[in-house]
C-alpha positions as CSV (number, residue, x, y, z in Angstrom):
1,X,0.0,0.0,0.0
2,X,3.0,2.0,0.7
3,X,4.2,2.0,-2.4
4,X,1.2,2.6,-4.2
5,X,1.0,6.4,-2.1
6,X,4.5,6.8,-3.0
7,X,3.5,6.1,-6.7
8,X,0.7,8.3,-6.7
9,X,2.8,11.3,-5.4
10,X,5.2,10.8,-7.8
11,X,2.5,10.8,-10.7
12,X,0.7,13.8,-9.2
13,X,4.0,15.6,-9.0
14,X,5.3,14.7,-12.6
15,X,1.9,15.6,-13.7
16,X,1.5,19.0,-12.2
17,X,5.5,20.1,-13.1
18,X,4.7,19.1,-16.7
19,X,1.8,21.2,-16.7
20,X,3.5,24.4,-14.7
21,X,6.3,24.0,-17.6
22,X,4.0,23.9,-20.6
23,X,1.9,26.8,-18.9
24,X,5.4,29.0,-18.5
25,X,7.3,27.6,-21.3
26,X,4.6,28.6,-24.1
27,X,5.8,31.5,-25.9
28,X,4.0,35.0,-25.8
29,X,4.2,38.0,-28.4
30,X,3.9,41.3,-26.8
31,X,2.1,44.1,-29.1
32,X,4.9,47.1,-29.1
33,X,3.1,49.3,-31.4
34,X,0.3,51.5,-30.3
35,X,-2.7,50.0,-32.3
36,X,-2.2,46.8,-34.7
37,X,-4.7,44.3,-36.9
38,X,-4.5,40.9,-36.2
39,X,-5.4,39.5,-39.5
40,X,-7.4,36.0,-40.0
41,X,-5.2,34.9,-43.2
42,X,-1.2,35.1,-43.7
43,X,-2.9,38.4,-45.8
44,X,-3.5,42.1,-45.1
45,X,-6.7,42.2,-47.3
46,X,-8.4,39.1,-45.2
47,X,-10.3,39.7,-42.1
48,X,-9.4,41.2,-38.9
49,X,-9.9,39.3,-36.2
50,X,-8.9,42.1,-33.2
51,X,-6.9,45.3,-33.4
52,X,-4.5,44.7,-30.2
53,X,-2.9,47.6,-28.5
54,X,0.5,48.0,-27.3
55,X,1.1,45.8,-24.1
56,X,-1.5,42.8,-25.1
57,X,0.2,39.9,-25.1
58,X,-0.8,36.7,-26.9
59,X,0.3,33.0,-26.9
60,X,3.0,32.3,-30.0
61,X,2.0,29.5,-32.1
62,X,4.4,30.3,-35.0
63,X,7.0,32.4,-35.7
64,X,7.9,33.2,-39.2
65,X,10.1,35.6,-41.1
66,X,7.2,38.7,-41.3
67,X,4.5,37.6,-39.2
68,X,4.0,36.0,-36.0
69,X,0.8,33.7,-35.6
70,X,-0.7,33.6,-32.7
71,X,-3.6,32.8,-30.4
72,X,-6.0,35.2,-30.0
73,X,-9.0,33.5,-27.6
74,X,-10.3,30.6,-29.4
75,X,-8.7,31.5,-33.1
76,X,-5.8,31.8,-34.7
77,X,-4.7,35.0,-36.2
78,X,-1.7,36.4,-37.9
79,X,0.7,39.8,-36.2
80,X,2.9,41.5,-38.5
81,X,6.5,40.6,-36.9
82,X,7.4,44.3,-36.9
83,X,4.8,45.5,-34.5
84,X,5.3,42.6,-31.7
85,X,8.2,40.7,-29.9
86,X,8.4,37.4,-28.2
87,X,8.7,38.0,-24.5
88,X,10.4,35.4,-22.2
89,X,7.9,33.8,-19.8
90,X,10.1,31.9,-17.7
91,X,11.3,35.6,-16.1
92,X,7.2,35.9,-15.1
93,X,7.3,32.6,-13.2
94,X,5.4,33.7,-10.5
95,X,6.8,33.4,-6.8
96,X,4.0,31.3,-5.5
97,X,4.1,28.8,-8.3
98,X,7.8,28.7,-7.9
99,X,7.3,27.7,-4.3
100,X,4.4,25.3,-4.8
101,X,6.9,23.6,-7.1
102,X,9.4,23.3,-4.6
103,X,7.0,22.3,-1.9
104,X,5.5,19.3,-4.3
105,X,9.7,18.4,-5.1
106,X,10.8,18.4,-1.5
107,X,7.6,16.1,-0.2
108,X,8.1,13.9,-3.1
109,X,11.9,13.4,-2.5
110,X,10.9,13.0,1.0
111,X,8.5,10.0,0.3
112,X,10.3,8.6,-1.9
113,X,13.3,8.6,0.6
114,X,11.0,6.9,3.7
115,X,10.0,4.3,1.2
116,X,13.7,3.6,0.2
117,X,14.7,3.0,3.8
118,X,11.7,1.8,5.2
119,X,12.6,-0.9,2.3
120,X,16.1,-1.1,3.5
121,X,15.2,-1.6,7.1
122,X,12.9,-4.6,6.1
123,X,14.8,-6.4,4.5
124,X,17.8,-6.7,7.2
């Protein structure tokens, strides 16, 4: 039974670090110019989809040589590259997550080190 907990915890913490690092690793355009279409199509003639503003930020999908494309709510849209750069999330880690990270590390090491010599000590 033991080792089923300790298995559990592990999963649970493998599964929540993988999904703190997707969330942090994604890339993110930030909108540097004051006011700029996001267009539907790879093409300035094809709908708009928003008109972001300087300081929106929106989840990188693809990064070309002219245009970005990214996600804008539940579509895709396209961000001429001149009028955004790719910010660095993992500078925005939050503190808290950083810590709730390190709390779920230490108490997994910590289970997983009981098991190890609770193991040891039966078997002498």
């Amino acid at each position: 039974m033991k080792t089923f907990k300790v298995t559990v915890m592990s999963i649970v913490f493998f599964v929540i670090s993988a999904y703190l690092f997707s969330v942090y690793a994604a890339k993110y355009v930030e909108v540097k110019e004051p006011f700029i279409s996001v267009y539907e199509y790879l093409d300035p003639k094809s709908n708009v989809i928003i008109q972001a503003k300087k300081g929106d930020r929106y989840e990188l999908v693809y990064e070309g040589k002219a245009w970005y494309q990214i996600k804008v709510k539940d579509k895709v849209g396209w961000l001429e590259k001149r009028a955004g750069v790719v910010v660095d999330t993992a500078k925005y880690l939050p503190i808290g997550t950083f810590i709730v990270f390190v709390i779920l590390l230490l108490g997994t090491l910590i289970a997983v080190s009981m098991y190890i010599y609770k193991q040891k000590t039966v078997e002498i």
